[in-house]
N, C-alpha and C positions, 0 to 999 in steps of 0.2 A: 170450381173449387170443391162442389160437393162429391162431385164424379172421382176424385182424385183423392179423396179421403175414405171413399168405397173402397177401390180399389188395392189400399195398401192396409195391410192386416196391420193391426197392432199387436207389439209386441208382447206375448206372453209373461205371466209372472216368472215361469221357471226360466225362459232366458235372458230376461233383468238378473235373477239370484248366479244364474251361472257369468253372467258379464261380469260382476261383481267378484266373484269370487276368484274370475281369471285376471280380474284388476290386482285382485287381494294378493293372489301368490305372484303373482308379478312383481310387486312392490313387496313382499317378503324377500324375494330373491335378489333383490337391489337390495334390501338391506343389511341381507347376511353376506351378500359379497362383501360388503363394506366392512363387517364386523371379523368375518375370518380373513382381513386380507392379507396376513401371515401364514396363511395355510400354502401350502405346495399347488403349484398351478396345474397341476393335472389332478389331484382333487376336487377344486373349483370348476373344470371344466366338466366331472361325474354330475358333480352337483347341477351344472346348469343342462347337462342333458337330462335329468331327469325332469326338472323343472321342466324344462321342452313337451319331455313326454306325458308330463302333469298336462300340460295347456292344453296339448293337442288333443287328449282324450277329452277335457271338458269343451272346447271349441267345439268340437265333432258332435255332440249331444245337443247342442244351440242347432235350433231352424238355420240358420248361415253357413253353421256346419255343415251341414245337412245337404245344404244347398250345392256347396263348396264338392263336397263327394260328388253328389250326384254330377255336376259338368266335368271333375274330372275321370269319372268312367264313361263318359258321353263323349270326351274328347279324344280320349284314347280307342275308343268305339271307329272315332273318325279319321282319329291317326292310323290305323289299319288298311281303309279304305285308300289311303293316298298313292298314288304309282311314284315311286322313287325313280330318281333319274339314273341311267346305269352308272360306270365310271366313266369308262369314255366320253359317255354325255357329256357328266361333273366337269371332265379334264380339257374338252372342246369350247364347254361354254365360259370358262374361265379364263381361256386364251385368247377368245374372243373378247371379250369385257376389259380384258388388261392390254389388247390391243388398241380398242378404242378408247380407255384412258389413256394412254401416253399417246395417241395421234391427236387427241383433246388438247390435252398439256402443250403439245407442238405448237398446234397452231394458238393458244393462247401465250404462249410466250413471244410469239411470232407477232403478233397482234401487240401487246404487251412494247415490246422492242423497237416496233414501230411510233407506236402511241409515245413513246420515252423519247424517242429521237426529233418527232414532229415539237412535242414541247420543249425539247431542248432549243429545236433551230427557232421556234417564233419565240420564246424569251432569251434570245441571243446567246443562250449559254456552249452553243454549239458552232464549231464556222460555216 
């Protein structure tokens, strides 16, 4: 227990006040939808993009933020590295795969057809 209260930092005052405040305009924005909900819906939707870009600027300045960027430039680092498969590839192994679903299908309906017919003939529903 104590090992595992080491290891995790606690939370900063300034990203409590920013959690807070991205609680706060959150719930402003729910409320001002509510209040102009006679305004034209492509105005409503300016508004909630900005709110967006309110959030994500305060998100990003939180340690989580922070956190959040750094794996996705880590990931995109590693999304470079990956060998994409040609087309042909793409187009070979998908013919494959939709081959042996429908010879799957076959024989499970096969099996299926069967199994239908055994319990038909032993509870005599069948001649």
């Amino acid at each position: 227990m104590n090992v595992k209260s080491k290891q995790q930092s606690p939370k900063s005052k300034k990203d409590i006040f920013l959690w807070i405040i991205i609680v706060l305009v959150i719930c402003a924005a729910i409320v001002a939808n509510s209040y102009f909900s006679d305004v034209v819906w492509s105005l409503k939707l300016v508004g909630w993009i900005v709110v967006a870009a309110v959030e994500i600027f305060f998100v990003m300045l939180t340690s989580a933020g922070k956190a959040l960027w750094t794996f996705t430039k880590e990931s995109r680092m590693e999304m470079r590295k990956v060998v994409w498969p040609t087309r042909h590839e793409t187009i070979r192994t998908t013919l494959i795969v939709s081959a042996l679903v429908l010879v799957t299908a076959l024989i499970m309906w096969g099996v299926d057809s069967m199994l239908l017919w055994i319990i038909g003939w032993l509870t005599g529903q069948r001649g």
